[in-house]
mmCIF file of the N, C-alpha and C atoms, coordinates in Angstrom:
data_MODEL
# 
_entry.id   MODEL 
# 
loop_
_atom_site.group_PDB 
_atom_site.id 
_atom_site.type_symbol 
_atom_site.label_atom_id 
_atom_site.label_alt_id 
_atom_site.label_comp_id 
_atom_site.label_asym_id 
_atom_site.label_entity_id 
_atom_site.label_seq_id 
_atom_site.pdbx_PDB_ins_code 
_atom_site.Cartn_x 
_atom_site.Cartn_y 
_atom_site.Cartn_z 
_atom_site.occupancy 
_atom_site.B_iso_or_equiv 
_atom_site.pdbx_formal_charge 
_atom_site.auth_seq_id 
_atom_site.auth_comp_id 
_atom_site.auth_asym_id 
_atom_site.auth_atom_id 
_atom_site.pdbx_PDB_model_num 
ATOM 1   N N  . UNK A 1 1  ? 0.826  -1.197 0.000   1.00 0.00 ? 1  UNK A N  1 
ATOM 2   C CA . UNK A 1 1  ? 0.000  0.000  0.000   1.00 0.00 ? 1  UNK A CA 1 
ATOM 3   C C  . UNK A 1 1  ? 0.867  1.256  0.000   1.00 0.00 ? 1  UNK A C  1 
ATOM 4   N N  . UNK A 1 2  ? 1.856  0.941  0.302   1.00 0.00 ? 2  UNK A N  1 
ATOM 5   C CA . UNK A 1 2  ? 2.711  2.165  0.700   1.00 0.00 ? 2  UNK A CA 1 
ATOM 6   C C  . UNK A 1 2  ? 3.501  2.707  -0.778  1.00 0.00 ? 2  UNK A C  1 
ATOM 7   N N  . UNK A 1 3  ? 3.658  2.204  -1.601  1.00 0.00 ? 3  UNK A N  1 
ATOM 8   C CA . UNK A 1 3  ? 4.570  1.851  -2.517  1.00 0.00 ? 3  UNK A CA 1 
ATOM 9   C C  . UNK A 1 3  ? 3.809  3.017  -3.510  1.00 0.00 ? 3  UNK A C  1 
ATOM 10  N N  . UNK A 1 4  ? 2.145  2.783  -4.073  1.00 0.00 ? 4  UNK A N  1 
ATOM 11  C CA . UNK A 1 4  ? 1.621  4.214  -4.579  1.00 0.00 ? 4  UNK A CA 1 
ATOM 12  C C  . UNK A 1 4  ? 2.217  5.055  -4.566  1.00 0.00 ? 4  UNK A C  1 
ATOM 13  N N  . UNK A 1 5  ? 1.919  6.012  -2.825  1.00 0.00 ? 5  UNK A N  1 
ATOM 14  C CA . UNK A 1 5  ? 2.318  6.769  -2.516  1.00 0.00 ? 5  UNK A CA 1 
ATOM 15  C C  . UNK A 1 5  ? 3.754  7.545  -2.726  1.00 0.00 ? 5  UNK A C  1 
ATOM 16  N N  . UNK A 1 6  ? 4.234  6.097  -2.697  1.00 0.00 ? 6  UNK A N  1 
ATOM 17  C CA . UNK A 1 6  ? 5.758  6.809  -3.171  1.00 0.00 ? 6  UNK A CA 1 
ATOM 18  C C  . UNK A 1 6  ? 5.914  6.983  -4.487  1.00 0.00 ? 6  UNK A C  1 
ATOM 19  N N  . UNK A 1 7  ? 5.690  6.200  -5.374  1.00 0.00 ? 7  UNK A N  1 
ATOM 20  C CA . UNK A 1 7  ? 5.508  6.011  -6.837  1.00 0.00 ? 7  UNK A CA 1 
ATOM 21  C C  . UNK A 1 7  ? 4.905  7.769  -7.336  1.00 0.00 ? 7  UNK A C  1 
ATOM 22  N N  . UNK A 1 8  ? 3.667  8.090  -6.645  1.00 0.00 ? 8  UNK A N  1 
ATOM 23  C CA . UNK A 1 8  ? 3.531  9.477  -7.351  1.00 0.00 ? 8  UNK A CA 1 
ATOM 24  C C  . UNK A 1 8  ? 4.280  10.710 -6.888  1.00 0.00 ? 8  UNK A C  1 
ATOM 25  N N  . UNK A 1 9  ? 5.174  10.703 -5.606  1.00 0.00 ? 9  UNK A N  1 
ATOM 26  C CA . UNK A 1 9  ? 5.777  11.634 -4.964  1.00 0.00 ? 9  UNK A CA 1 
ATOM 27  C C  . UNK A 1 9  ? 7.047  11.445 -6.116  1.00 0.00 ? 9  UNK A C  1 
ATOM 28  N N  . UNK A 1 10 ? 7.744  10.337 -6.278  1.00 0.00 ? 10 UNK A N  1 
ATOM 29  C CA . UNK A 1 10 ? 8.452  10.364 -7.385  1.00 0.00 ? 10 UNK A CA 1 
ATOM 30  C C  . UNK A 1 10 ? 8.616  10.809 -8.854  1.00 0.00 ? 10 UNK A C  1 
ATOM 31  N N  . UNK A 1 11 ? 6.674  10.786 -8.932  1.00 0.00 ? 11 UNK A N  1 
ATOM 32  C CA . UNK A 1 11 ? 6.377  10.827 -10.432 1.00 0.00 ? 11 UNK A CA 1 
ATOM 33  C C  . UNK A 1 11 ? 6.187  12.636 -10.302 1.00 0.00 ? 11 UNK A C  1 
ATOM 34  N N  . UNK A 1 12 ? 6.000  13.321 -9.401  1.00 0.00 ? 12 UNK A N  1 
ATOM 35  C CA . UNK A 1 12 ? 5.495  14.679 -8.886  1.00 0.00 ? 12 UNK A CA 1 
ATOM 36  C C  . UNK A 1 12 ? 7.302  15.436 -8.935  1.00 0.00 ? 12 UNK A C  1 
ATOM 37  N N  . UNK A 1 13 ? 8.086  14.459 -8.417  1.00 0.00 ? 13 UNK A N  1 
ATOM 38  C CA . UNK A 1 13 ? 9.480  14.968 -8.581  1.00 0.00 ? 13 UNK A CA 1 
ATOM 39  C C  . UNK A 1 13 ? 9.777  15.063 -9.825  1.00 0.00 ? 13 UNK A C  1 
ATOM 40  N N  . UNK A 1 14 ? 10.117 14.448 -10.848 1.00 0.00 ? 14 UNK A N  1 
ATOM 41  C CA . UNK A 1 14 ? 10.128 13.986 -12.028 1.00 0.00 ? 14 UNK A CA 1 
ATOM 42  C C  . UNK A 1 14 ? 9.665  15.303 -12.991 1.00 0.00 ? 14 UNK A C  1 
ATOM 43  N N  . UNK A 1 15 ? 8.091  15.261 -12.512 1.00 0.00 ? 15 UNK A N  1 
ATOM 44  C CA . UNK A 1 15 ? 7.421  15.830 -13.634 1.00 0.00 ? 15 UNK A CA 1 
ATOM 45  C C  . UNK A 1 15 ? 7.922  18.013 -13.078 1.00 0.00 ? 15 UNK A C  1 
ATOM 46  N N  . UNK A 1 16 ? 8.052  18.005 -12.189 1.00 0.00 ? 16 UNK A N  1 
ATOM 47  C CA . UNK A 1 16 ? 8.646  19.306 -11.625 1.00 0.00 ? 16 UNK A CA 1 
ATOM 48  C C  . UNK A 1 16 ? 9.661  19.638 -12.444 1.00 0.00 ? 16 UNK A C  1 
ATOM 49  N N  . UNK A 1 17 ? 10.950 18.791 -12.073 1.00 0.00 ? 17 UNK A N  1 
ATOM 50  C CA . UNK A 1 17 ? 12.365 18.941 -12.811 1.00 0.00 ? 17 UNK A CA 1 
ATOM 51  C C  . UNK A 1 17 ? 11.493 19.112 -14.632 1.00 0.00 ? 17 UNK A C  1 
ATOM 52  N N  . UNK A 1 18 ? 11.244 17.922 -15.285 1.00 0.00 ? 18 UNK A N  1 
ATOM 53  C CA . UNK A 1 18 ? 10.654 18.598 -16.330 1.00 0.00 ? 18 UNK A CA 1 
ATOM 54  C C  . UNK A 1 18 ? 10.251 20.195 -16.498 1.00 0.00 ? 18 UNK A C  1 
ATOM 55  N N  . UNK A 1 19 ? 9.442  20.615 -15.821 1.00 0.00 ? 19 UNK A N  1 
ATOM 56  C CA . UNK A 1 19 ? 8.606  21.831 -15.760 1.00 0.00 ? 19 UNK A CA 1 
ATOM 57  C C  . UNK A 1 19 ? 9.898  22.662 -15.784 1.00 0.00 ? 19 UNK A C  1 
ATOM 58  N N  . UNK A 1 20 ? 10.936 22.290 -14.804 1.00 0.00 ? 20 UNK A N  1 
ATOM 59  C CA . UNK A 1 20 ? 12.046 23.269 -14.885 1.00 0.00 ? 20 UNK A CA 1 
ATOM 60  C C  . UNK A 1 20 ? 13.144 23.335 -15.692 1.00 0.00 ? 20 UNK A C  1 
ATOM 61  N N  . UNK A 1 21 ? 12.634 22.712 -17.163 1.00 0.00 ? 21 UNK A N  1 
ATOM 62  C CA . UNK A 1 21 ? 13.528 21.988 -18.246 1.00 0.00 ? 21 UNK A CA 1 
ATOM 63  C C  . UNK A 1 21 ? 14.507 21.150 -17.804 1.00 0.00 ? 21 UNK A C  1 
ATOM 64  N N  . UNK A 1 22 ? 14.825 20.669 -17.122 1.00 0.00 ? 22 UNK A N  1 
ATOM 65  C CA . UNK A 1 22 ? 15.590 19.684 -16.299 1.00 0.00 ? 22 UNK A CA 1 
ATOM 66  C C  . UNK A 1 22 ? 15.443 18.114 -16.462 1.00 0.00 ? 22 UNK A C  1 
ATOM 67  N N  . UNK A 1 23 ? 15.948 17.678 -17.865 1.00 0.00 ? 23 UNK A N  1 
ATOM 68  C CA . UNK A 1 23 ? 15.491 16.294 -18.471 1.00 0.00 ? 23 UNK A CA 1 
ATOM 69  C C  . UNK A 1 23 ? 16.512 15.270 -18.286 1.00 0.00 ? 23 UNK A C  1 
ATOM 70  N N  . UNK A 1 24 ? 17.711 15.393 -17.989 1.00 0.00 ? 24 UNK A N  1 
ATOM 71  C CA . UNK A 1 24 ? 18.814 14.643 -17.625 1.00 0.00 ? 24 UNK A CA 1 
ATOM 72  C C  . UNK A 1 24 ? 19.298 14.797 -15.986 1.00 0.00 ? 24 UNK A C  1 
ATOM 73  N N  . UNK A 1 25 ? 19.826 13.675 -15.383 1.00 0.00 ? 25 UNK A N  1 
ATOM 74  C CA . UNK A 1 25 ? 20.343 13.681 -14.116 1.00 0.00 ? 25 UNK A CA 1 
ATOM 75  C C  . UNK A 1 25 ? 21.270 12.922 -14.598 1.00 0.00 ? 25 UNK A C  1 
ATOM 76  N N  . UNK A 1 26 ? 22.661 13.215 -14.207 1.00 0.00 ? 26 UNK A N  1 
ATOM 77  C CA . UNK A 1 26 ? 23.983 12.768 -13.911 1.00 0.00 ? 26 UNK A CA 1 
ATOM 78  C C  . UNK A 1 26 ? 24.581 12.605 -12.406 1.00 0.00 ? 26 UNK A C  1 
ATOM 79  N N  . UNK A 1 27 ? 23.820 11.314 -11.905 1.00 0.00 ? 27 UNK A N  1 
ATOM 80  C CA . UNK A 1 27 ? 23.948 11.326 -10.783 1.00 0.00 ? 27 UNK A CA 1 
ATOM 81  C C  . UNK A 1 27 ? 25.353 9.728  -9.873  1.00 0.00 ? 27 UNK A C  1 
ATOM 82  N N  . UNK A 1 28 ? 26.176 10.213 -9.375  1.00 0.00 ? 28 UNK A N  1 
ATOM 83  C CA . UNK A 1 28 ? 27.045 8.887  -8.866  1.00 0.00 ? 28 UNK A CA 1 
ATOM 84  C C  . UNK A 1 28 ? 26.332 7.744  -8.009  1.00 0.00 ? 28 UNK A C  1 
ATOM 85  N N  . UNK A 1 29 ? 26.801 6.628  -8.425  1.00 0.00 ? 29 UNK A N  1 
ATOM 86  C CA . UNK A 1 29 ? 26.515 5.651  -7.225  1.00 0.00 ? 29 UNK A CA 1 
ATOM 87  C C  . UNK A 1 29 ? 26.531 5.619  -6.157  1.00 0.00 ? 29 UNK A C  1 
ATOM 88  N N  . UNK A 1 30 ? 27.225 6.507  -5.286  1.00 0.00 ? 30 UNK A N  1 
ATOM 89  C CA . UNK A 1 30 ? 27.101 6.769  -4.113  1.00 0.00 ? 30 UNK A CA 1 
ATOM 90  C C  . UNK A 1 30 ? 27.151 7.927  -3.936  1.00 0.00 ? 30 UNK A C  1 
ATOM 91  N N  . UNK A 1 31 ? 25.804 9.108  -4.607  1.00 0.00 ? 31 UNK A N  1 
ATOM 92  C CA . UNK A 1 31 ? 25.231 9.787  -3.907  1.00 0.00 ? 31 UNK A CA 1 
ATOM 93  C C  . UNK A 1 31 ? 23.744 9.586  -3.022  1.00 0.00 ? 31 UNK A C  1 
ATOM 94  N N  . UNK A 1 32 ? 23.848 10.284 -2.573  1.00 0.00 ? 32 UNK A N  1 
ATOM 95  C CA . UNK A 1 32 ? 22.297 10.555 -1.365  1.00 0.00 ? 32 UNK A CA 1 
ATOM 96  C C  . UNK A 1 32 ? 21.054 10.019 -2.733  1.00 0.00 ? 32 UNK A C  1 
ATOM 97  N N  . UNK A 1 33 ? 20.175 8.711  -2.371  1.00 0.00 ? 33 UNK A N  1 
ATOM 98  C CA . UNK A 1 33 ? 19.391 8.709  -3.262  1.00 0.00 ? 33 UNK A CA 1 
ATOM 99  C C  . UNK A 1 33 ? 19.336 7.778  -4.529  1.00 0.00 ? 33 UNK A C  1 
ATOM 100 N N  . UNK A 1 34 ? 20.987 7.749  -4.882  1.00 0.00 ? 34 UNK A N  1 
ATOM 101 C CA . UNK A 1 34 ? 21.043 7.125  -5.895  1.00 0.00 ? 34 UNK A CA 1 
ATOM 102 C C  . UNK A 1 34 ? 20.840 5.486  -6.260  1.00 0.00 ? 34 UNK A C  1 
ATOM 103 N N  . UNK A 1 35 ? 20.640 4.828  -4.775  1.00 0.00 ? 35 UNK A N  1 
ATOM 104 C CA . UNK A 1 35 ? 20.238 3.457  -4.464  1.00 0.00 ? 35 UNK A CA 1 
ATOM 105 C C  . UNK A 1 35 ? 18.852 3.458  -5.279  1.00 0.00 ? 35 UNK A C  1 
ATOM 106 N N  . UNK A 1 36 ? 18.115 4.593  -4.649  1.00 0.00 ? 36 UNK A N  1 
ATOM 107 C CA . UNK A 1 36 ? 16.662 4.658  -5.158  1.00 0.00 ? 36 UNK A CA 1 
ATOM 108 C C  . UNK A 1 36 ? 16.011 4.832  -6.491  1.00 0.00 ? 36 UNK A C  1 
ATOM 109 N N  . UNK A 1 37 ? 16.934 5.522  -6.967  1.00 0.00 ? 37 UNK A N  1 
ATOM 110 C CA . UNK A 1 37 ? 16.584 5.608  -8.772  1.00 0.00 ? 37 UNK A CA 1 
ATOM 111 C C  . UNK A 1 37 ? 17.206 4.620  -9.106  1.00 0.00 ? 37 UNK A C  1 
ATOM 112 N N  . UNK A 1 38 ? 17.632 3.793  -8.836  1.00 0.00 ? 38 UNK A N  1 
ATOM 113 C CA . UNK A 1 38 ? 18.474 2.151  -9.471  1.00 0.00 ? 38 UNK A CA 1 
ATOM 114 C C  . UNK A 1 38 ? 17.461 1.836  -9.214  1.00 0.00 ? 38 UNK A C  1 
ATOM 115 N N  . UNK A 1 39 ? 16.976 1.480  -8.131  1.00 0.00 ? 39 UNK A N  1 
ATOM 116 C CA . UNK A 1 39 ? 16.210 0.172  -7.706  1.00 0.00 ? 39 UNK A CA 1 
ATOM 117 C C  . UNK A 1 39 ? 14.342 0.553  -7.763  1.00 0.00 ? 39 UNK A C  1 
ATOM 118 N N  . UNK A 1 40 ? 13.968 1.639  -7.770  1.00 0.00 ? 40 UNK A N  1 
ATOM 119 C CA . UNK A 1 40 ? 13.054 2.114  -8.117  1.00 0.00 ? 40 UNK A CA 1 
ATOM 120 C C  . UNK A 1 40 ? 12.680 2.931  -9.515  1.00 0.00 ? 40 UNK A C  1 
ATOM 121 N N  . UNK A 1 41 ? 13.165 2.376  -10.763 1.00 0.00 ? 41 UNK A N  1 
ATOM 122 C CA . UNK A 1 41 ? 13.488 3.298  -11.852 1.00 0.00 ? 41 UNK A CA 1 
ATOM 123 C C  . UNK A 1 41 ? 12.023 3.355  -12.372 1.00 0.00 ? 41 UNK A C  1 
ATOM 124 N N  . UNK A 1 42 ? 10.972 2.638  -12.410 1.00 0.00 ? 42 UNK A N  1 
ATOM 125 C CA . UNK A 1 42 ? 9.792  2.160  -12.995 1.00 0.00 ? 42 UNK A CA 1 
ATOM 126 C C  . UNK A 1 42 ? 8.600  3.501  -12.276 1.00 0.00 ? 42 UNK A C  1 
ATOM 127 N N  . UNK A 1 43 ? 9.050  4.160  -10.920 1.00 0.00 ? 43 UNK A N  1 
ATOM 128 C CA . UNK A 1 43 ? 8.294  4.392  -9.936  1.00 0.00 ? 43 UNK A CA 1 
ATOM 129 C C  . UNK A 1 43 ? 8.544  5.940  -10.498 1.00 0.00 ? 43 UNK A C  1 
ATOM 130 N N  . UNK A 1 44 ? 10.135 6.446  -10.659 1.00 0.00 ? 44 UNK A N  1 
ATOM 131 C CA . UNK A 1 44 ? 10.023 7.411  -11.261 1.00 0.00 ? 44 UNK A CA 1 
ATOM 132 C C  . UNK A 1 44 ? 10.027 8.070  -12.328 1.00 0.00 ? 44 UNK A C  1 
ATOM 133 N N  . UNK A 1 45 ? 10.055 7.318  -13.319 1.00 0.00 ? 45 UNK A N  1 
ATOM 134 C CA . UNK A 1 45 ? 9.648  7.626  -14.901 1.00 0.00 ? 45 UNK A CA 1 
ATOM 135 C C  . UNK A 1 45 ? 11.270 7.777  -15.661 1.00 0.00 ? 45 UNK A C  1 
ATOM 136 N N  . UNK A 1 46 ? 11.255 7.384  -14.967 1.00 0.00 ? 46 UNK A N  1 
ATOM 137 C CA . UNK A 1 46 ? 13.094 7.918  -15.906 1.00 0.00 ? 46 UNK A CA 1 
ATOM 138 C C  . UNK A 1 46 ? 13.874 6.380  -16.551 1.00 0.00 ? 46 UNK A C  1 
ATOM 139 N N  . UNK A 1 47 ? 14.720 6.975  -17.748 1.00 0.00 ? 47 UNK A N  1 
ATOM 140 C CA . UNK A 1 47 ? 15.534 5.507  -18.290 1.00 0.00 ? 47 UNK A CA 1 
ATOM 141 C C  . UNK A 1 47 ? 16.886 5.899  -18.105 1.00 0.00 ? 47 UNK A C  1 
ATOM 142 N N  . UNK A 1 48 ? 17.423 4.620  -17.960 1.00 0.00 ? 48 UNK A N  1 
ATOM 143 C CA . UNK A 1 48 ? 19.012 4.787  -17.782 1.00 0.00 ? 48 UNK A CA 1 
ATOM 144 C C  . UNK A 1 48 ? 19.786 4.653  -19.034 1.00 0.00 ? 48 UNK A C  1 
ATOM 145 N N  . UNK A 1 49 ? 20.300 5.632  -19.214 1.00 0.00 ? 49 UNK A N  1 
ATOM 146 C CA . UNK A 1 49 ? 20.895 5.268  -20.866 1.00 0.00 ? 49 UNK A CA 1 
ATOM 147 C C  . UNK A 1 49 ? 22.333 4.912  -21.021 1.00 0.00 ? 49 UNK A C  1 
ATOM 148 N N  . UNK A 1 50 ? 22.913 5.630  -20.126 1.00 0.00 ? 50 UNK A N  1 
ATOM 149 C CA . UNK A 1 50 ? 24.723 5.008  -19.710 1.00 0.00 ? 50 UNK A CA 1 
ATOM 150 C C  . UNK A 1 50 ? 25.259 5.115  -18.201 1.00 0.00 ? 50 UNK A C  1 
ATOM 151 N N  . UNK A 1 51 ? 26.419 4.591  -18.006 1.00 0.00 ? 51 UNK A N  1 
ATOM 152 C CA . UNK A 1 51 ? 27.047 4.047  -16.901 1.00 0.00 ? 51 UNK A CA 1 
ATOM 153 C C  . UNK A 1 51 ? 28.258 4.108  -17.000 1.00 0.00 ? 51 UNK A C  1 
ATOM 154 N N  . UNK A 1 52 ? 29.203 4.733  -16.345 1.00 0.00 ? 52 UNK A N  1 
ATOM 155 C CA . UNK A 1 52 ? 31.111 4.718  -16.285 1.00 0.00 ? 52 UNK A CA 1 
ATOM 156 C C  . UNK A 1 52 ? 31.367 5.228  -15.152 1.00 0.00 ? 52 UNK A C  1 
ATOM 157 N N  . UNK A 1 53 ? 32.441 4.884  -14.902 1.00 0.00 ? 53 UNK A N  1 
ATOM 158 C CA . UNK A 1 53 ? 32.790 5.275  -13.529 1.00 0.00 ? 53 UNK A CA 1 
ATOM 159 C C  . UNK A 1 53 ? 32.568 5.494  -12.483 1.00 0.00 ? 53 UNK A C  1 
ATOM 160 N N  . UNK A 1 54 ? 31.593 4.959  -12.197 1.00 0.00 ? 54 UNK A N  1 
ATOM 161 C CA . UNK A 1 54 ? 30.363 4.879  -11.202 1.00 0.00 ? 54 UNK A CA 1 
ATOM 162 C C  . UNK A 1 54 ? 29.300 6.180  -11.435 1.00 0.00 ? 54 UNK A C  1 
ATOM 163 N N  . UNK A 1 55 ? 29.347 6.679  -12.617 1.00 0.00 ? 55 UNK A N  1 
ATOM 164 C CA . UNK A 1 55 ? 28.111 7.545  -12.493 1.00 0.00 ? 55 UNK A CA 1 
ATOM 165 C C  . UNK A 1 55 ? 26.847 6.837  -13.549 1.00 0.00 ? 55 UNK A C  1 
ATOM 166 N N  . UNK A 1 56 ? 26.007 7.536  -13.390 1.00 0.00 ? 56 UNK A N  1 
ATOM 167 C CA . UNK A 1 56 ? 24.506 6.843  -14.234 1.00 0.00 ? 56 UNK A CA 1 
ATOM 168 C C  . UNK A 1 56 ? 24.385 7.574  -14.911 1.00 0.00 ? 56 UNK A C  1 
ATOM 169 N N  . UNK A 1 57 ? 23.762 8.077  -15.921 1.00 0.00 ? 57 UNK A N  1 
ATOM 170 C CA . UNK A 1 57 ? 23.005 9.262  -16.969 1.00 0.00 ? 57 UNK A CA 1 
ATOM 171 C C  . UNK A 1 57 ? 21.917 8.565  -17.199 1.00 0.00 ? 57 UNK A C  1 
ATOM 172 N N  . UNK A 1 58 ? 20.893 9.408  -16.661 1.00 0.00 ? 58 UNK A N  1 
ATOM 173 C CA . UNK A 1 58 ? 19.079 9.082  -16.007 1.00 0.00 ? 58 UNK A CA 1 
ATOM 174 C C  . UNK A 1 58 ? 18.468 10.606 -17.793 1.00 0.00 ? 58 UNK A C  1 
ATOM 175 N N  . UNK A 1 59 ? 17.478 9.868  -18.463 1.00 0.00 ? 59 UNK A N  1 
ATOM 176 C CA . UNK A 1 59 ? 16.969 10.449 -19.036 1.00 0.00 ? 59 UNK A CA 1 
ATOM 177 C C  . UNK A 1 59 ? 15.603 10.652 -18.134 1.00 0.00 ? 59 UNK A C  1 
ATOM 178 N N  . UNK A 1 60 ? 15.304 11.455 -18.068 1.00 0.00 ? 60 UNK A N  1 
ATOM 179 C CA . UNK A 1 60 ? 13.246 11.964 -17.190 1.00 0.00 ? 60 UNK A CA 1 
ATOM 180 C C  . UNK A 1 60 ? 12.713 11.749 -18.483 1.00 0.00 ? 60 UNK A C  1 
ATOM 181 N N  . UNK A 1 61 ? 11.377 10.941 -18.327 1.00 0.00 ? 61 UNK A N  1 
ATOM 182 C CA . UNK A 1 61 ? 10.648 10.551 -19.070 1.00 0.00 ? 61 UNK A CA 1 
ATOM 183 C C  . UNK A 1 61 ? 9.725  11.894 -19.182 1.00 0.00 ? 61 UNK A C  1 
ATOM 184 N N  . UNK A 1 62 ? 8.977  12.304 -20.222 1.00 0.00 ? 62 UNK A N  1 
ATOM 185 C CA . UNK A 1 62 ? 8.128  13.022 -20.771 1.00 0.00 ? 62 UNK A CA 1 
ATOM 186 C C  . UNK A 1 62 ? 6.756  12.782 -19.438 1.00 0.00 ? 62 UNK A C  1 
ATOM 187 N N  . UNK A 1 63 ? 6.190  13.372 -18.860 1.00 0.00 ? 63 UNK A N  1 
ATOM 188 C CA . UNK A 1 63 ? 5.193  13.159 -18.078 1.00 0.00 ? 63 UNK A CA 1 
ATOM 189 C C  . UNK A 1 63 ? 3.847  13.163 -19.975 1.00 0.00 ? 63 UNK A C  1 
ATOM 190 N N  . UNK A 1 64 ? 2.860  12.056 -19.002 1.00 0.00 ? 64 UNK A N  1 
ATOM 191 C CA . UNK A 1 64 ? 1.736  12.316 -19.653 1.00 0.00 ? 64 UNK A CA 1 
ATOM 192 C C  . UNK A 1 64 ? 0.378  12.971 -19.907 1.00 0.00 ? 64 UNK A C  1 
ATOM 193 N N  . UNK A 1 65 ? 0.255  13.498 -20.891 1.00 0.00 ? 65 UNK A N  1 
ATOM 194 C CA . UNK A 1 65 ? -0.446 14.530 -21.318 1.00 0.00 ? 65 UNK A CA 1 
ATOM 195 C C  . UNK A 1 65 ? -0.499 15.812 -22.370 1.00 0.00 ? 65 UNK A C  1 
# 
């Protein structure tokens, strides 16, 4: 039950950064968080498109509408 909730607080993050043209995150493996967009990628709309050196490059998905 809990999992919703988080799913749209994610999808509400997401769609913000959009709003603030903000479509890429370049974020490291061991920053604050970054466990969570690995392991929750479905929850916040975003795809992972590359990986080196321990960083990720997170595309934000287009919100719908």
């Amino acid at each position: 039950m809990e999992e919703p909730q988080r799913a749209s607080l994610r999808r509400g993050v997401r769609d913000e950064l959009n709003r603030m043209n903000i479509h890429w995150l370049l974020i490291s493996d061991g920053s604050y968080g970054a466990d969570d967009l690995r392991d929750k990628t479905p929850y916040w709309g975003i795809t992972q498109v590359a990986e080196t050196n321990g960083f990720r490059l997170w595309k934000l998905n287009e919100p719908p509408g």
